[in-house]
C-alpha positions in Angstrom: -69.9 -6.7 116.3 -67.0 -5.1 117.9 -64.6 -7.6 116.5 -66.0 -6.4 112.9 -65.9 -2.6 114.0 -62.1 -2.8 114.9 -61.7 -4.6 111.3 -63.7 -2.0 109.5 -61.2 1.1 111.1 -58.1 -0.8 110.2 -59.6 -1.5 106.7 -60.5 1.9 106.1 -57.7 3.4 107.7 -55.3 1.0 105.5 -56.6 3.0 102.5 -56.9 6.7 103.6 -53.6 6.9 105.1 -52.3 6.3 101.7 -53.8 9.7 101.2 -52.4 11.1 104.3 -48.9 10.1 102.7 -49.2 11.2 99.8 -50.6 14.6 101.0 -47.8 14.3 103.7 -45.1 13.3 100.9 -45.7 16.1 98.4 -45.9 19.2 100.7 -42.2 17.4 102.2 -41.5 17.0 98.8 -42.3 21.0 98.0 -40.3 22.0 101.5 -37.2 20.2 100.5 -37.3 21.5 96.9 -37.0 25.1 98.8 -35.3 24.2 101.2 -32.6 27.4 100.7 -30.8 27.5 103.8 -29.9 23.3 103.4 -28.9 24.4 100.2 -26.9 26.7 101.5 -25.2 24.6 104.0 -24.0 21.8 102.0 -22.2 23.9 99.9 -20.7 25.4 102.8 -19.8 21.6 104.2 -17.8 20.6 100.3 -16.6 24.4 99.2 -13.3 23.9 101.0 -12.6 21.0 98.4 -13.9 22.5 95.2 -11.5 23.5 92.5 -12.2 26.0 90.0 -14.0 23.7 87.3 -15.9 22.1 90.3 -17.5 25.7 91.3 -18.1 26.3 87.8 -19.9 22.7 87.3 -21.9 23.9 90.8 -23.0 27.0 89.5 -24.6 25.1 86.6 -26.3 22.7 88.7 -28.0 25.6 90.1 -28.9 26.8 87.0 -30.7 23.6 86.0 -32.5 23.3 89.0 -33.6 27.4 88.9 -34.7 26.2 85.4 -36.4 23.1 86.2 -38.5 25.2 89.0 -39.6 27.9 87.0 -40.3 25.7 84.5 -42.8 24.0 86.6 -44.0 27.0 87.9 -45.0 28.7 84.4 -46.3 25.5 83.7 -48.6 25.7 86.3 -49.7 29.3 85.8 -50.0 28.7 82.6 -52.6 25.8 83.8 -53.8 28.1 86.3 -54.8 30.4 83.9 -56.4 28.6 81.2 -58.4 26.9 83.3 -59.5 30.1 85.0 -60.5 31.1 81.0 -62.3 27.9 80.7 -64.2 28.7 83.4 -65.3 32.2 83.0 -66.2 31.1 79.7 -68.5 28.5 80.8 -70.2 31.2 83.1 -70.5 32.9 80.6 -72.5 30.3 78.3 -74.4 29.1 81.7 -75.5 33.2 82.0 -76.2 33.6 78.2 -78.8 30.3 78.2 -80.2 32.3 81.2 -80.6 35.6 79.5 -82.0 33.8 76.6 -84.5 31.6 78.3 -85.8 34.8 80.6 -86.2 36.7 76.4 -88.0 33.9 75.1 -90.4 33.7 78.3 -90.5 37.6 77.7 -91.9 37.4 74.1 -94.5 34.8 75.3 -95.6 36.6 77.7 -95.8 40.0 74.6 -97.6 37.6 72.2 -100.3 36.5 74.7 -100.3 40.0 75.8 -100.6 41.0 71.9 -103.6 38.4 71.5 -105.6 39.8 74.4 -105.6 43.1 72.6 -105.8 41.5 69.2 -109.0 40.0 70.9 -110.6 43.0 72.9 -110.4 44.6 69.2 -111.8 42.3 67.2 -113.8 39.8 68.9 -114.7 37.8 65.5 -110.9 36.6 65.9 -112.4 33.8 68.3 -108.8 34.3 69.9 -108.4 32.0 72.8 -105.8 33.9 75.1 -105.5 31.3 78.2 -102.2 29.3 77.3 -101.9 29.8 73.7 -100.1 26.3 72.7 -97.2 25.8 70.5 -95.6 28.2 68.0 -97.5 26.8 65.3 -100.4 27.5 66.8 -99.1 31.1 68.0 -97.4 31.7 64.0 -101.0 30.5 62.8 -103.1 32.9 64.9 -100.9 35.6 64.1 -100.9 34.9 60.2 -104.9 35.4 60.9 -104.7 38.8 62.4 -102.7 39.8 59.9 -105.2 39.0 57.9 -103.2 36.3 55.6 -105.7 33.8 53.7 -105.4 30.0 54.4 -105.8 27.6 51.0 -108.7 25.8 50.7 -107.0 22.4 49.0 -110.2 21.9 47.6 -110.9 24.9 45.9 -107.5 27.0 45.5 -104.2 25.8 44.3 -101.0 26.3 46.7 -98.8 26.8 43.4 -99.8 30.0 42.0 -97.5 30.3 39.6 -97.2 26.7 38.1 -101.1 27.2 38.1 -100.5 29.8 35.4 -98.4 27.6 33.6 -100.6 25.2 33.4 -103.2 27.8 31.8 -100.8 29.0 29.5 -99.8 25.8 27.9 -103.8 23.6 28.5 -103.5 23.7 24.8 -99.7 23.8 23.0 -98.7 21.0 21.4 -94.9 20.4 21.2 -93.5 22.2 17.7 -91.3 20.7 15.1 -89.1 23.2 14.1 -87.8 21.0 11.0 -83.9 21.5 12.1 -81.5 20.5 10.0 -78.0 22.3 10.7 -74.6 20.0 11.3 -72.6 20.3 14.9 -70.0 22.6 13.0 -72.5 25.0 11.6 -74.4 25.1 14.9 -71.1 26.6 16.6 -70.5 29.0 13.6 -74.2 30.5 14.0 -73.9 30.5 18.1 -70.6 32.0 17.4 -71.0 34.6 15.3 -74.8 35.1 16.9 -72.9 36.3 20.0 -70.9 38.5 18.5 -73.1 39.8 16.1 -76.0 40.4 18.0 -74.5 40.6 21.1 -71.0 41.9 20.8 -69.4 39.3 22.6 -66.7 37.4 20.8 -65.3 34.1 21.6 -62.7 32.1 20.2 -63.6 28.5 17.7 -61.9 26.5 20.5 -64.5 27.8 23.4 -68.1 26.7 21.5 -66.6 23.7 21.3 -65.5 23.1 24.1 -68.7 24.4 25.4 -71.2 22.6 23.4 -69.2 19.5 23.9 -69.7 19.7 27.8 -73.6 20.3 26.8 -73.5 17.3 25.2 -71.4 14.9 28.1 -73.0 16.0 30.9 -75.9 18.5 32.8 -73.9 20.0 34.9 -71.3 22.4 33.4 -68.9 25.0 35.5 -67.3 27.9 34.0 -64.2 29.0 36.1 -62.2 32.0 35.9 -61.2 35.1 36.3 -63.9 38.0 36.7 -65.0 39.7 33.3 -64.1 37.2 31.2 -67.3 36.3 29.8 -68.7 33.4 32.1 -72.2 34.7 32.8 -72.3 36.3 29.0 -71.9 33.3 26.9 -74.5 31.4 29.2 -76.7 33.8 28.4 -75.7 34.2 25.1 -76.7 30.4 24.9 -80.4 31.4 26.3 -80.9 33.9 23.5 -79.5 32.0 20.9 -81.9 29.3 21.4 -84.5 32.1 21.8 -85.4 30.4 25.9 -83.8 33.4 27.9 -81.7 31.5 30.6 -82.9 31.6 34.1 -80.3 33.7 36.0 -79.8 32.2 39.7 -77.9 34.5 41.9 -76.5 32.0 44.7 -76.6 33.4 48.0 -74.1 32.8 51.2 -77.0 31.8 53.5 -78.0 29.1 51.4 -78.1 25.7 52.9 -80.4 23.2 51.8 -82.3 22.6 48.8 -85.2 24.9 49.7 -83.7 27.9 49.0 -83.2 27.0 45.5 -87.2 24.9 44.9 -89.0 26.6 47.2 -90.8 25.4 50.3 -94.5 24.9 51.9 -95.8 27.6 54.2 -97.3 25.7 56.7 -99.3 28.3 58.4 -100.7 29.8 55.2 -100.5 25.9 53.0 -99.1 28.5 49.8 -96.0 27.2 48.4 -93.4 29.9 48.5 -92.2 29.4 44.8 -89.0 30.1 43.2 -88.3 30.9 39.5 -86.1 28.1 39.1 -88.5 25.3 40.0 -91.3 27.6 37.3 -88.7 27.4 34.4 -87.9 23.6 35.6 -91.7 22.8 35.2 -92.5 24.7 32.1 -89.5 23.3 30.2 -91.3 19.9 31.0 -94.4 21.2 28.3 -91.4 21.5 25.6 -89.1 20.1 23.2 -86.3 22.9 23.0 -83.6 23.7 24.9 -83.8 25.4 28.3 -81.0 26.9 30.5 -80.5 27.5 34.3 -77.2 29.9 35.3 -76.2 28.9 38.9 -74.7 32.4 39.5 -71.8 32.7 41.4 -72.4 28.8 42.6 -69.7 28.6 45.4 -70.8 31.3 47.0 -72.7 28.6 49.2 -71.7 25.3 49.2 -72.9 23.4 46.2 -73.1 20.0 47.9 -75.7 21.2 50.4 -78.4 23.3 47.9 -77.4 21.7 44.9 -76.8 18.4 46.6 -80.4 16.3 45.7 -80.0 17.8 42.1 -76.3 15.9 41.3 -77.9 12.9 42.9 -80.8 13.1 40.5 -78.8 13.6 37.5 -76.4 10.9 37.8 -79.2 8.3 37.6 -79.3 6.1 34.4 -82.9 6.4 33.8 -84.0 9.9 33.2 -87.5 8.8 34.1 -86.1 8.3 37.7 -84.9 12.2 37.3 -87.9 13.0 40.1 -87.8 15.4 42.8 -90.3 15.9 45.6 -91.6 19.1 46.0 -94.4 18.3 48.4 -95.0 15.2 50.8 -98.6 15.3 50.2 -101.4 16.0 47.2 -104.2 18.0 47.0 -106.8 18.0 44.1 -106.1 21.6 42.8 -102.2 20.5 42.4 -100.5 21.2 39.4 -101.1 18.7 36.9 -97.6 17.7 36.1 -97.1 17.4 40.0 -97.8 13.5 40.4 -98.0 12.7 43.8 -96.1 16.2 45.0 -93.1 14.9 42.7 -91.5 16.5 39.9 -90.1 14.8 37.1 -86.8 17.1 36.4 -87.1 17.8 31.8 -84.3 16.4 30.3 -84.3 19.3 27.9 -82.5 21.6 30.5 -78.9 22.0 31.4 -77.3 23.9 34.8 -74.4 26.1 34.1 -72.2 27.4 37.3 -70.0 30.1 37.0 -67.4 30.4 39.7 -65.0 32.7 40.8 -61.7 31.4 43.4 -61.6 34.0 45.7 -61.6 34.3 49.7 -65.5 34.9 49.8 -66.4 31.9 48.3 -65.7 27.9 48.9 -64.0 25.2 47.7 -65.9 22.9 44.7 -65.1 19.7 46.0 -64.1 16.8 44.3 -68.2 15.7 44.0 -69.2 18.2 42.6 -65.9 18.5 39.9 -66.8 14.5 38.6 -70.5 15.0 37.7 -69.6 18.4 35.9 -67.7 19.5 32.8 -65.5 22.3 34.0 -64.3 24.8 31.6 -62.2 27.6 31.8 -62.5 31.0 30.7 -59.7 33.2 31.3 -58.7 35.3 28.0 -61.2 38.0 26.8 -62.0 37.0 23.3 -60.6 38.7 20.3 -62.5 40.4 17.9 -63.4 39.1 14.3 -65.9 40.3 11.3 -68.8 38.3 12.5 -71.4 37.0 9.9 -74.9 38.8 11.2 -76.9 35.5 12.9 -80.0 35.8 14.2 -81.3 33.5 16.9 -83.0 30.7 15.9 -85.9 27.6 17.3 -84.2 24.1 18.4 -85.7 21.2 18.9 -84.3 19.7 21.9 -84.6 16.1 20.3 -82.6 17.3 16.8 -80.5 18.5 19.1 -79.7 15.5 21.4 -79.7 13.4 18.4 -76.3 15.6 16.7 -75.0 14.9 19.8 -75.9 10.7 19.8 -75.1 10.4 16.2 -71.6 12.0 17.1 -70.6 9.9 19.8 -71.4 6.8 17.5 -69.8 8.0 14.2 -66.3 9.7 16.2 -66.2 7.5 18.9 -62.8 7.0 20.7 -60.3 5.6 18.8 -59.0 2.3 20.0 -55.1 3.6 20.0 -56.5 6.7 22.0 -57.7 4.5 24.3 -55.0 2.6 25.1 -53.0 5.8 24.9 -55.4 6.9 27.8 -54.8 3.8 29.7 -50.7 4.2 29.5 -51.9 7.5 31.5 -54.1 6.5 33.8 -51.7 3.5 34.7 -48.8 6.2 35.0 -50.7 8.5 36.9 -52.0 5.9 39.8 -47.9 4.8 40.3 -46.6 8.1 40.6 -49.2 10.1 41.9 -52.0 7.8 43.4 -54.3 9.3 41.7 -56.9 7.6 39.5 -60.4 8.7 38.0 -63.3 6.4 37.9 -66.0 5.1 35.5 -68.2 8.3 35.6 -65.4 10.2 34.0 -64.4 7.7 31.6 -68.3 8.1 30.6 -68.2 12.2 30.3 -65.1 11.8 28.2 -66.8 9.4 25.7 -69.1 11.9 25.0 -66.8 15.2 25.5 -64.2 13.8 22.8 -66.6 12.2 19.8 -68.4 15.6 20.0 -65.5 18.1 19.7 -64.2 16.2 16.9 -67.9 16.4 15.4 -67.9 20.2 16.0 -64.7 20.3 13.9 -61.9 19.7 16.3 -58.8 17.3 17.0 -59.4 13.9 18.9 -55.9 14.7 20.6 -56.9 18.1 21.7 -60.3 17.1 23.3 -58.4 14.6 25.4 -55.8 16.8 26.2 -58.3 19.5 27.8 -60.3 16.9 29.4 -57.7 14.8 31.2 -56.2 18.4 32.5 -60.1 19.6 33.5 -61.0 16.5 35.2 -58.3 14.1 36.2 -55.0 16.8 36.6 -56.7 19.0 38.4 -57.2 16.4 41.7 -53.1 17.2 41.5 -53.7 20.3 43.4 -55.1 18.5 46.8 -51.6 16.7 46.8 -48.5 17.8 49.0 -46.7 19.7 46.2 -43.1 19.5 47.8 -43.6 15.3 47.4 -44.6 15.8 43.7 -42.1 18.3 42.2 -39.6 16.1 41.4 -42.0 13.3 39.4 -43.5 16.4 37.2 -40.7 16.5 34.6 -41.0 12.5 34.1 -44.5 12.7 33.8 -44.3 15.4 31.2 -41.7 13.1 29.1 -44.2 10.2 29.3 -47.2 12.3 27.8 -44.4 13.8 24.7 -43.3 10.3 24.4 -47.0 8.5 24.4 -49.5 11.7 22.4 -46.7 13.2 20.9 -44.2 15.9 20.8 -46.4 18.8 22.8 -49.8 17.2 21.9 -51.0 17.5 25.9 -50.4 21.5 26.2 -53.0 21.7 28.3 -51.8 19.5 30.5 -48.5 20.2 30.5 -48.9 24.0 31.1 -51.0 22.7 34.1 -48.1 20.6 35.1 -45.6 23.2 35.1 -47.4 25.5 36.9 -47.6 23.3 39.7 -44.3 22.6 39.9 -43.8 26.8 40.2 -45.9 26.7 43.0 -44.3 24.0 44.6 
């Protein structure tokens, strides 16, 4: 045992006076850094054989090495004092999760406090005030002494208001309005209907543009300046169609898809009810055309409230178009609620106006592919408007314009390849491409324009810069200027002289910003 306690020390001392030497190294180290007076004396010991250029080659060495020191030393400071920061501020989380854990004991100890008296005074409470449980049970024993009623599933709906709906329409059947208008005269009478009734005056190119978005797609944005008319002609739409459109100010807080359906009160079991899921469920009792204005949509992000509703949408199968509302069912449901889902009328569209500005954010690239964007950023022009008043659609009639169109003025096969050329020029220079969905919204965009009395060329020309041109602007301008002016020659040479003004202009105002 001695033998192995002599080889223990050794061993152990082996490794822990390579501490002792580095310790022992690094403070010599630190000594003969400065060291001023051996400084000092080997320049005394050479000075007698210096030149001029050799004191002058000296008196930069001791430059460098006054540089090289306080180098090291602001460094460390520097260290010193950021570490010092990083440590105050983790005292000051460690005291703030103190402060808040001695509040929240505080306010349990007020609402047993608050129960004690709430039971003293009215005894019928049944209050028990030793160790009142969880929150839920705390939330639910204050929601009784404020005297809030619970829903009996079995005798009291939890959706007031889709309860009412459900009154209103026990006995409509679904009208036949006996429509028989063409695409071109329904844009003349929603035209001149706005500015006749409503003094509000937009241009031929806009309805079309606008109904042909109805027509591609559920989703459509309207982008521009403030004032121009975004939220107007929306509702102008509404009123036309004699549905008023269901105005949804977007709020900043909003992020999830409660604050747009609505959400269950556990304590209470009433659903907390917005107007947007009310219009959603009584457009499913109709046949005509019904409207939802996502105001101001990017005030939140659009991906996180808005998120389930593009998934929805973008299914094949509008049958699949469910959303659910509630997990579980109670008899006294709604009856269009099957099994707490909804299914989400094809008879409605979602316009979002936007405004690019630094309260709001970004519409990502998501979002942009399962929409139509249009813009709005002239304020229309006024003309003698024919007197229009509004008038009953059939959301079927309707649909149908729009099928029959994208049969009879489908995509020309030349237009096609024309589109091809620029989709295969577009991925070479600019690695950028668009996918299937988009090639799908533009086979409906373009036949409809043209139906609505507009050119093939000039459909494709504000769709391609809407949807597939405007990806440009997430690109490194500086590394794209130079390609701009080819790829303005290739669209002259391949759609014609100036056909693609839309996109060009878009073109060449990148390349000013670049």
């Amino acid at each position: 045992m001695e033998t192995y306690g002599r080889f223990l020390f050794e061993f152990l001392n082996q490794f822990f006076s390579g501490f002792k030497e580095i310790i022992v190294g690094l403070w010599n180290g630190i000594i003969n850094i400065f060291n001023i007076p051996e400084y000092y004396n080997i320049i005394q010991h050479y000075k007698n054989d210096f030149s001029i250029s050799e004191w002058f080659l000296t008196g930069l060495a001791i430059i460098a090495i006054l540089v090289v020191v306080g180098t090291a030393v602001v460094i460390i400071a520097l260290f010193v004092k950021k570490y010092g920061k990083w440590r105050k501020k983790l005292l000051d989380q460690e005291n703030l999760l103190k402060e808040i854990d001695n509040l929240n004991r505080q306010v349990e100890d007020l609402v047993s406090e608050k129960l004690k008296i709430l039971s003293m005074k009215n005894p019928e409470l049944d209050i028990n005030t030793d160790g009142v449980g969880t929150v839920a049970e705390r939330a639910a024993l204050a929601s009784e002494a404020k005297g809030e009623e619970v829903i009996d599933p079995n005798v009291e709906s939890r959706f007031s208001k889709l309860t009412v709906i459900d009154q209103e329409f026990a006995k409509y059947k679904q009208k036949d309005y006996g429509n028989s208008f063409t695409l071109p005269e329904f844009c003349f009478k929603f035209r001149n209907f706005a500015a006749s009734q409503l003094g509000l005056y937009y241009s031929e190119k806009l309805i079309r543009l606008f109904v042909s978005a109805i027509a591609s797609t559920k989703l459509v944005i309207l982008q521009g300046i403030s004032g121009t008319g975004k939220t107007s002609i929306s509702l102008a739409w509404g009123n036309f169609l004699k549905h008023p459109s269901c105005v949804v100010p977007v709020q900043p807080s909003w992020r999830d898809r409660t604050d747009i359906v609505g959400y269950l009160n556990e304590f209470t079991k009433k659903f907390n009810e917005t107007d947007f899921l009310s219009y959603l469920y009584e457009a499913g009792y109709t046949d005509e055309v019904y409207t939802v204005i996502l105001d101001e949509m990017n005030l939140a992000r659009v991906e996180y409230y808005f998120a389930e509703m593009l998934s929805i949408l973008e299914m094949h199968n509008p049958k699949d178009w469910k959303i659910e509302v509630v997990q579980s069912t109670w008899p006294t449901d709604p009856k269009r609620l099957i099994k707490g889902k909804l299914q989400i009328p094809t008879n409605t569209w979602y316009i979002g106006t936007i405004n690019n500005d630094d309260s709001t954010f970004m519409v990502t690239d998501k979002v942009y592919d399962r929409a139509m964007p249009i813009d709005i950023d002239e304020k229309g022009k006024a003309f003698e408007a024919t007197n229009v008043e509004p008038m009953n659609v059939n959301y079927s009639y309707l649909n149908e314009l729009f099928e029959k169109a994208i049969s009879e003025y489908a995509m020309s096969p030349e237009t096609l390849k024309k589109i091809d050329a620029m989709d295969d020029y577009t991925i070479k220079h600019f690695r950028v491409a668009f996918g299937n969905r988009i090639v799908k919204h533009m086979r409906k965009f373009v036949p409809v324009y043209v139906a609505c009395g507009g050119d093939e060329t000039e459909a494709v020309d504000y769709f391609m810069a809407k949807k597939v041109l405007r990806k440009f602007e997430g690109l490194n301008l500086a590394l794209i200027k130079d390609e701009i002016d080819g790829y303005i020659n290739f669209l002259d040479k391949t759609f014609g002289k100036g056909k693609m003004s839309e996109c060009i202009e878009f073109l060449l105002r990148l390349k000013k910003m670049s």
